[in-house]
MARROBA-370004 format. One record per residue: residue in one letter; x, y, z of N, C-alpha, C in turn. Coordinates in steps of 0.02 Angstrom, whole numbers, plus 50000, padded with zeros to 5 digits. Layout:
// residues N
AXYZXYZXYZ
...
This chain:
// residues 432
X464974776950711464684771250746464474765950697
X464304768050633464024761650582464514759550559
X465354761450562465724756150555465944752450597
X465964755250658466004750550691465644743650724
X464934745750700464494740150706464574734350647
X464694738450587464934732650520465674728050545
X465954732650564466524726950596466394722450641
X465974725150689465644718250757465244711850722
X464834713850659464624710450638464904703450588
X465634707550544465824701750499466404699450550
X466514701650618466744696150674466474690650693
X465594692150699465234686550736465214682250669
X464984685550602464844680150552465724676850530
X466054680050539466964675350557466834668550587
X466554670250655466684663450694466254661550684
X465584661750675465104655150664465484650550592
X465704653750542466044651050485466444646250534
X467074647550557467614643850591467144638050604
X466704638450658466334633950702466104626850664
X465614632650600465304627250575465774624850528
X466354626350489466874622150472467274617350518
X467194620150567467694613750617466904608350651
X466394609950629465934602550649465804598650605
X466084602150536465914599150481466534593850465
X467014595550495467514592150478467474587150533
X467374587150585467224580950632466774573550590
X466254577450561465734573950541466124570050495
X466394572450431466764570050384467274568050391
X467604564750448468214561650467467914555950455
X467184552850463466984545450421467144546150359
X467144550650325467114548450239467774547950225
X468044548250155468404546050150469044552650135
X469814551850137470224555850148470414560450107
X470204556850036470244562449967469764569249977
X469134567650018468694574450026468984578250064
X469284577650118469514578650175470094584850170
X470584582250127471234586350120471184591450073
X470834591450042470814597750010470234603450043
X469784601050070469364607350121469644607850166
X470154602650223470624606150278471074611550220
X471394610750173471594617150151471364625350125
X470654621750112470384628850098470094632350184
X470034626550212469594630850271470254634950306
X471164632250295471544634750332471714643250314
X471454642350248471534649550192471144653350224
X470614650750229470014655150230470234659850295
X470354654550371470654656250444471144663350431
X471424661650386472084666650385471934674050362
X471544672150321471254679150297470694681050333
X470234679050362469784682450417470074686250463
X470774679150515471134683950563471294690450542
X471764690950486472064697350445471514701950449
X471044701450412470464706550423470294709150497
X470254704150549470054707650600470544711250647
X471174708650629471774714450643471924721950604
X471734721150544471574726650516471144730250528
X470634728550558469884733150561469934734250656
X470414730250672470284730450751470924736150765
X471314741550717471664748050741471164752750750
X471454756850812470854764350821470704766750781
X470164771550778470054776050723470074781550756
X470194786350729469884792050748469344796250730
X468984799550782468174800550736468484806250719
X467914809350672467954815950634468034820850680
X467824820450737467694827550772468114828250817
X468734822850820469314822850864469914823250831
X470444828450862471124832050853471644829950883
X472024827850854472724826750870473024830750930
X473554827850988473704832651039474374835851002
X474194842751001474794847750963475184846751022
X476004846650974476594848251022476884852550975
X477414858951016477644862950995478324860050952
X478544862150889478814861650854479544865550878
X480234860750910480854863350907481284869450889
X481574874050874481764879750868482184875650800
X482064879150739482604875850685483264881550667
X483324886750664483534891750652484114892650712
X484874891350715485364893150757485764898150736
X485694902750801485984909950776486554911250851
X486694916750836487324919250869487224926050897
X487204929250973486734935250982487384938151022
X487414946051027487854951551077487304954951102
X487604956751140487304964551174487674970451142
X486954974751122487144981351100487544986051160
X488174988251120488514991351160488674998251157
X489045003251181488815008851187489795008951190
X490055012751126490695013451118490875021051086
X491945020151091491665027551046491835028050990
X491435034450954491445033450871491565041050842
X492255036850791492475044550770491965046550708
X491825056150726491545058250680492045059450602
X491755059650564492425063050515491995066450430
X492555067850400492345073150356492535071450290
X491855068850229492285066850174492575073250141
X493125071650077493435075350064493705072549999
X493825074249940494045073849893494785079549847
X495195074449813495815078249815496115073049760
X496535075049758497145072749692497805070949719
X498135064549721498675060849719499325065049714
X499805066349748500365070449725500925066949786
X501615068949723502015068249760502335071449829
X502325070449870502565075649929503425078949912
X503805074149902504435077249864504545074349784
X504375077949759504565078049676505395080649678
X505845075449675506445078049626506735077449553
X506905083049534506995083049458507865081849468
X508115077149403508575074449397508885079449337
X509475082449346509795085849307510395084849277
X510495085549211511245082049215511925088849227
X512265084449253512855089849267513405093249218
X513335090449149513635093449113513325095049053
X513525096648991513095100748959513365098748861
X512895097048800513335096148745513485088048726
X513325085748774513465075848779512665073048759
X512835068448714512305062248668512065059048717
X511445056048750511335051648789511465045648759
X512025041048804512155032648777511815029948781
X511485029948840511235021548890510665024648944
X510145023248954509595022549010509595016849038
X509825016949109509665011049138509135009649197
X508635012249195508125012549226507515015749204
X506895012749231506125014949174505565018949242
X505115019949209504725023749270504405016049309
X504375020649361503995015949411504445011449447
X505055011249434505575007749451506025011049514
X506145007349598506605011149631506925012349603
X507435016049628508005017349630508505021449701
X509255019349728509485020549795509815025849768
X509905030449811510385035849807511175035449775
X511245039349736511865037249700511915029949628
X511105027049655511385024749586511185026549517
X511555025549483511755026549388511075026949378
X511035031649331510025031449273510175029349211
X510835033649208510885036849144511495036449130
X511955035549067512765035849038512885041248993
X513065046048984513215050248932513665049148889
X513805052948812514445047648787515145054148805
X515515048648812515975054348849516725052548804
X516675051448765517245050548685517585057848692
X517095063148688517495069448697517915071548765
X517545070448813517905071848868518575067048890
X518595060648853519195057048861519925058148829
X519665063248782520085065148723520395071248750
X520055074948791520145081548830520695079448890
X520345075048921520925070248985521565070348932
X521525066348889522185064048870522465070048833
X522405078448827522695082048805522945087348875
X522575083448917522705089548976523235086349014
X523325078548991524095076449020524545075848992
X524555076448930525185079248902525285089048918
X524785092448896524955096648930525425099548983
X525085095249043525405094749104526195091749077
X526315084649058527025083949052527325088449015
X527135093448955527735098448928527685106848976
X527255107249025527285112849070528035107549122
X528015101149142528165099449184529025100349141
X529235099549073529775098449041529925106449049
X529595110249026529815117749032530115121349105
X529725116449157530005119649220530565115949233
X530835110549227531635107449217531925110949159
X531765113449124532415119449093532465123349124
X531955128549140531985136649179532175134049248
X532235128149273532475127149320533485125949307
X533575123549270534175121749247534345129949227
X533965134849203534495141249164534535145349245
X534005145649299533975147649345534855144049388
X534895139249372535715136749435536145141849378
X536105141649339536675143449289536675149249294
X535855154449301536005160149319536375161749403
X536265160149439536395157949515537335156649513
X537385154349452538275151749477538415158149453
X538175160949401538625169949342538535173849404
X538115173949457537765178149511538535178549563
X538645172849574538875168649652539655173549590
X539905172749537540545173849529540565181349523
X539875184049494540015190549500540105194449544
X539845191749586540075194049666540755194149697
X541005188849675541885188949694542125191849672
X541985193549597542485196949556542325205949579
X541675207049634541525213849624541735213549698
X541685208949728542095210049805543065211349792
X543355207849738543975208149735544195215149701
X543805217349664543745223549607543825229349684
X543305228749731543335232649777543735232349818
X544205228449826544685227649869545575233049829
X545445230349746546035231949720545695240749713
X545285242649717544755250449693545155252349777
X545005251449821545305253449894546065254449906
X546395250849870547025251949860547565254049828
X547005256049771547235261649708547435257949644
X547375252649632547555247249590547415250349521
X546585248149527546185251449484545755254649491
X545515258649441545195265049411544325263649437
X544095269449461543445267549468542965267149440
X543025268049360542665265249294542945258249295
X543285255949330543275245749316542945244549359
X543055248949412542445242249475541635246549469
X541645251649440540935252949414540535247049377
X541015245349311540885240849267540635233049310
X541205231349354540805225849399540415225949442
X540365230349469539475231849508539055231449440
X539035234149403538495232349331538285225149318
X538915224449318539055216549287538725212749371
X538925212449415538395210449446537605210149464
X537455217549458536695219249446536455215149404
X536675214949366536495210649294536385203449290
X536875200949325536665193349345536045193349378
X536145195649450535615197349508534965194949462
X534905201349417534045201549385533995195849349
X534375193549307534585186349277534205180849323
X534495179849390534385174249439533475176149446
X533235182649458532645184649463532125182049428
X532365181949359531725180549315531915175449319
X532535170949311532415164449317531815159649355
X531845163149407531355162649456530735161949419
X530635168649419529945172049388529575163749329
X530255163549285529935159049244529995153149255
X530105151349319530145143549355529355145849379
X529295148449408528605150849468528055149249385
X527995153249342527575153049279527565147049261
X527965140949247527975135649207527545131849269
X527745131949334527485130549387526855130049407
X526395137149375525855139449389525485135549310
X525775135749242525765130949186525455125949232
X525765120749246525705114249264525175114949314
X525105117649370524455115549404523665119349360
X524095122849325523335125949307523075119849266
X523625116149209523345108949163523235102449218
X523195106149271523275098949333522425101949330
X522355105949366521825109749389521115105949327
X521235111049259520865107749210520835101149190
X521375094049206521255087849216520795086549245
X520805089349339520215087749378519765088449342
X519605093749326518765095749317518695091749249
X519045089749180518825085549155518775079549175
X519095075649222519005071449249518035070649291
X517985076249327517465077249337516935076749314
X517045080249260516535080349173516435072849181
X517035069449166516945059549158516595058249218
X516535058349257516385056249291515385058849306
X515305064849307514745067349289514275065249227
X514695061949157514465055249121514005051749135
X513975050449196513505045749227513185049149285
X512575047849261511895052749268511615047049364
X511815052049419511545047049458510885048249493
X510595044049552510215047749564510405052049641
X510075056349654510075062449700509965060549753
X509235055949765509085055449805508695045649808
X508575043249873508315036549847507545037849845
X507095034249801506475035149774506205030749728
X505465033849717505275030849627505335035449575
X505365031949514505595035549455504935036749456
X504625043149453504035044349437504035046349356
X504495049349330504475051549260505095049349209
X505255047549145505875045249147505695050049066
X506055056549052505985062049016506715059248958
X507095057848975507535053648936507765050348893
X507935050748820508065046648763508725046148732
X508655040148698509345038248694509575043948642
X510075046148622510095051448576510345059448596
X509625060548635509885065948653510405070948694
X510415075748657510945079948690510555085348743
X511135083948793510885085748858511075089748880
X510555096748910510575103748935510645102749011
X510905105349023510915107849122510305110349154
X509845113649106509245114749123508575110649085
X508945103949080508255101949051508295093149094
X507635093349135507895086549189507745081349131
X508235075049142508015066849136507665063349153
X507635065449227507215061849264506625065049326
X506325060749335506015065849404506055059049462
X506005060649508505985054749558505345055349633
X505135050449669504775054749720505255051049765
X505505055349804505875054349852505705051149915
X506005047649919505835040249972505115037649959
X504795037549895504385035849887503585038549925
X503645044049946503225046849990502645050649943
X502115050749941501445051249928501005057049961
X500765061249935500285064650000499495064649937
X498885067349983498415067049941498125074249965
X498225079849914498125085849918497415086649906
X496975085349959496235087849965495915092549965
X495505095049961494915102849944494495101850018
X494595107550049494045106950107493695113450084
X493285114150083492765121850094492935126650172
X492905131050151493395136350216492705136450269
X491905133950254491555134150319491725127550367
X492165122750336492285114150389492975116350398
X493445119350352494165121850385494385122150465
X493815124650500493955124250588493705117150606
X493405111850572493505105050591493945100550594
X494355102450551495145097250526495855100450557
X496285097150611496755097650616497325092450605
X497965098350595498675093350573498605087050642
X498875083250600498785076850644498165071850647
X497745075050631497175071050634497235065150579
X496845058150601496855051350552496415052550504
X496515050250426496065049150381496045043450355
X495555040050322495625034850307495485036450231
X495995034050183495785037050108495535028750070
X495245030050031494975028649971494825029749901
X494785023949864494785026649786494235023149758
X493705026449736493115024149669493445018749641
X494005018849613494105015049538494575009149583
X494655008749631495225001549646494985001349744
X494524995349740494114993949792495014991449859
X495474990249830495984989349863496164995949905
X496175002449873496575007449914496035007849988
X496365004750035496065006250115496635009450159
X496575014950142497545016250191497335022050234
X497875023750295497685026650351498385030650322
X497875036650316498505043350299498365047450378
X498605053650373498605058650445498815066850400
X498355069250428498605076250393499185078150429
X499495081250363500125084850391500115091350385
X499745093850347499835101750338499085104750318
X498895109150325498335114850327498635121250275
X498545122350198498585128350182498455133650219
X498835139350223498595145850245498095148950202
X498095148450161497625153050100497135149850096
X496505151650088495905148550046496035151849970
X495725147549936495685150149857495065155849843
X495155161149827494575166249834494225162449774
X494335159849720493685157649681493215151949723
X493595146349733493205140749770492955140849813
X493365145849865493225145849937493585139549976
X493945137149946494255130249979494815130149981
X495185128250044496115126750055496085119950045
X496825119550050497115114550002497275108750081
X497005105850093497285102450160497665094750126
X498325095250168498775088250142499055083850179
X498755078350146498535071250184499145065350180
X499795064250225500205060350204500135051450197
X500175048950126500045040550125500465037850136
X500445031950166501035028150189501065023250120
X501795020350099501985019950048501405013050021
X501375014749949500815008149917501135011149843
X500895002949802501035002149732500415003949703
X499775006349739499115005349721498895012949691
X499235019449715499215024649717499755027749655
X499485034249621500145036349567499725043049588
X500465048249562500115054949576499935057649520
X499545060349539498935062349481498145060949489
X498355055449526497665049949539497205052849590
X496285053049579496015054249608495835050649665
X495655053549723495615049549788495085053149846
X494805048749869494225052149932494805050750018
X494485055250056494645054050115494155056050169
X494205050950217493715053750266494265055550336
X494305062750342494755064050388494075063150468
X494445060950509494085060550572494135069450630
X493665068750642493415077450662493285076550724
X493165071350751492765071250817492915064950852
X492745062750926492495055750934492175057950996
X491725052850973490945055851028491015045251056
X490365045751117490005038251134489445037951076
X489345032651060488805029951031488695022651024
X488105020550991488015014151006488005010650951
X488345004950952488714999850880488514992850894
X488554990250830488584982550827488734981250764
X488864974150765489284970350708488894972550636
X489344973350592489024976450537488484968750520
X488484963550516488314958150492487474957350539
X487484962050583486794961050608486364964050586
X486614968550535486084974450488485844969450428
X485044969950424484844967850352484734973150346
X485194975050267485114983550237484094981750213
X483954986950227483394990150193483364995050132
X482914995550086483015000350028483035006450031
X482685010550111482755015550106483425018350138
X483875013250127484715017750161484775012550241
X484185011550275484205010850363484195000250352
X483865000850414483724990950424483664989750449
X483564983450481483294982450537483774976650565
X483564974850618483914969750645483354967350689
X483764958950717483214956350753483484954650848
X483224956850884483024957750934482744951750964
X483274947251024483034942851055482534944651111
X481984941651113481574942051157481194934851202
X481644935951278481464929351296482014926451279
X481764919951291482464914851274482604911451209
X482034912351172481964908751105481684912651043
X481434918751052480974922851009481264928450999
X481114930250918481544936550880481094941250874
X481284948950895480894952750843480944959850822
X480614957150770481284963050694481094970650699
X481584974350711481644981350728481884987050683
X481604991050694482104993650623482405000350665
X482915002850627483435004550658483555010250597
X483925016550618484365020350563485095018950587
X485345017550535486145018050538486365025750533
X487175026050562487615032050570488065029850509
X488905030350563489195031450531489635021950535
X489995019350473490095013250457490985014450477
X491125010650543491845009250558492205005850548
X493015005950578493475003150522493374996950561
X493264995250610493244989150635492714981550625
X492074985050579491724979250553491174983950575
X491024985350624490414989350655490184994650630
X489354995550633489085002050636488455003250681
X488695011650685488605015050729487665014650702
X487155014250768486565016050754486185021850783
X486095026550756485865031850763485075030350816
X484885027450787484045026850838483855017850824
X483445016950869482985011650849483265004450904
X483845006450957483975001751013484115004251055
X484405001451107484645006651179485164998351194
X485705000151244486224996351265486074992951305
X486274984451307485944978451327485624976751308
X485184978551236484854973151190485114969451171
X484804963551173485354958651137485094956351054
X485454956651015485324955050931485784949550909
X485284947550833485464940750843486094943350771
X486604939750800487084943250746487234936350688
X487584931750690487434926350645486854924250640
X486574922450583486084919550550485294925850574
X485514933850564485194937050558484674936450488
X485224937050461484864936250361484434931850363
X484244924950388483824920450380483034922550430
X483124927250454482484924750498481914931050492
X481224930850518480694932450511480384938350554
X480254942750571479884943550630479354938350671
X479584936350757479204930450783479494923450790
X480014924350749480274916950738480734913250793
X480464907950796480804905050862481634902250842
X482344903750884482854903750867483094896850924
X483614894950906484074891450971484734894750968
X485014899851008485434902551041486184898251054
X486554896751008487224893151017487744897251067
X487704903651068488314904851100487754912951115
X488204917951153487994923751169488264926051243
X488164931951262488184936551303487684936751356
């Protein structure tokens, strides 16, 4: 109140100033004009700055003991909310195991004594069925070809003679016969003595066996020639066995091979995995053994390469447990990747079960330190509040499963969870 009385006051002493400057200036309109113009300018100064003052002093105040009317402050925070839903969720079983090939083939070479020439392929590298790895040097076996066809042409020259002494035996044959048919005609009629036509039955016998072996050693020179035909093939074969192919199509998983060496029938070049196929031979303990069956999905993983995410399926169940471990060997087929080598260690979570349970977007969990978290919980149309929750199990679809701490038709705020408070007022862009 005492300022506001100081203000009422240098109002009234304002205008008496004005007043008595504007009677004073009436008065002094007799004198003369030099006095005149310079106090109409100060008195106009003076006007200007009084008004100013009393526009300044004439805004409200507010007293001490009066408060501003609160208005509620807008929602700043826009988030994105679902309803907790109630879906189903496979149980499953981790498991640890070692990388292996499902078909390992070993590459052998087919002949035996030959220098390796040429490698034309390295590990890790396809390769299609039938094609080349490997060249052997085959200098010897070409040298063998070219002795097994001459061969063949002087078996083939020997059977055109024994063929030629064979007609010649064949014509002494064909005359001895006439002469032992005519011998028997003049023997019947008393001509001659039957020590002459004895003598030509001899003399025929004799050809006869003549024409025989002729034979005999046509048939031999005969049997000559295909047998050097026979041994062509198979050196031919040999050449051709030179070149080391592959068996089957695959990856070179091993390439055992150097230039140089001489190569055994029992010692492989190569190894291959056939069609490139993969399995991951896992350890189960024989008390979870009645949880895992053939067919069932796994999803494998690797510690050391955040990339391996692959959906294998068991294919097989050892019969045996291992009496030291207590654990069979259960095997997990991968579908083909460059990310995987066998040998390589690998986790899998084979799936055992699928039950209902209740999920939401992994992105609505703020992890907590002790493993669980919470999430926040719309309440009302504008208000959050923060719950805490244990997590289950984490699915392939983004979601996880929550063990306790909601029930289905809560609604949570899933974008712009991370930012907010317990209490905090939200604006709701989109939702359920």
């Amino acid at each position: 109140m005492t300022q506001k009385v100081e203000v009422d006051n240098q109002l009234e002493s304002t205008e008496v100033t004005v007043v008595d400057k504007a009677n004073y200036q009436n008065v002094s309109q007799r004198r003369s004009r030099q006095w005149l113009i310079p106090l109409v300018v100060g008195t106009g100064l003076g006007v200007a700055i009084t008004f100013g003052g009393m526009r300044f002093f004439s805004r409200p105040i507010t007293a001490p003991n009066q408060t501003p009317q609160q208005t509620a402050a807008p929602p700043s925070i826009s988030v994105t909310v679902e309803p907790v839903r109630r879906t189903p969720v496979a149980r499953s079983l981790s498991v640890t195991g070692t990388v292996a090939a499902r078909d390992l083939i070993s590459v052998l070479p087919q002949t035996n004594g030959l220098q390796i020439r040429q490698i034309l392929v390295r590990e890790g590298e396809s390769v299609r069925e039938g094609q080349a790895m490997a060249i052997l040097d085959d200098a010897v076996i070409r040298a063998q070809i070219d002795q097994a066809r001459a061969n063949i042409e002087s078996a083939q020259a020997v059977i055109g003679q024994r063929q030629a002494a064979l007609a010649q035996a064949r014509a002494s044959l064909a005359e001895a016969e006439r002469n032992l048919e005519r011998y028997e005609q003049l023997a019947s009629n008393g001509a001659i003595s039957r020590q002459e036509l004895d003598a030509r039955a001899t003399t025929t016998a004799t050809t006869r066996e003549a024409v025989r072996v002729a034979q005999a050693n046509i048939s031999s020179a005969e049997a000559d020639v295909r047998s050097s035909r026979a041994g062509l093939q198979q050196l031919q074969t040999q050449l051709r066995q030179t070149v080391v192919r592959a068996p089957a199509s695959g990856l070179v998983a091993e390439a055992i091979a150097k230039i140089g060496d001489v190569v055994s029938g029992s010692q492989p070049l190569f190894s291959i995995i056939q069609n490139n196929a993969l399995e991951l031979a896992a350890q189960v303990p024989a008390v979870q053994l009645p949880q895992v069956e053939v067919g069932a999905p796994a999803k494998v993983t690797s510690d050391t390469d955040s990339r391996v995410q692959l959906q294998g399926r068991v294919r097989e169940i050892a019969p045996l447990v291992d009496t030291q471990s207590r654990q069979a060997t259960v095997r997990i087929d991968l579908p083909p990747t460059s990310l995987l080598r066998p040998g390589m260690f690998a986790r899998a979570a084979i799936t055992t079960a699928t039950v209902s349970g209740i999920t939401v977007p992994a992105k609505a969990v703020v992890p907590q330190p002790d493993g669980n978290g919470i999430v926040f919980v719309l309440v009302g149309e504008d208000t959050v509040q923060a719950r805490s929750i244990e997590v289950g199990e984490v699915l392939n679809d983004g979601n996880i499963e929550i063990s306790s701490g909601l029930s289905p038709g809560d609604r949570i705020v899933v974008a712009g969870a991370g930012y907010l408070n317990d209490g905090d007022r939200v604006r709701v862009v989109n939702g359920d």
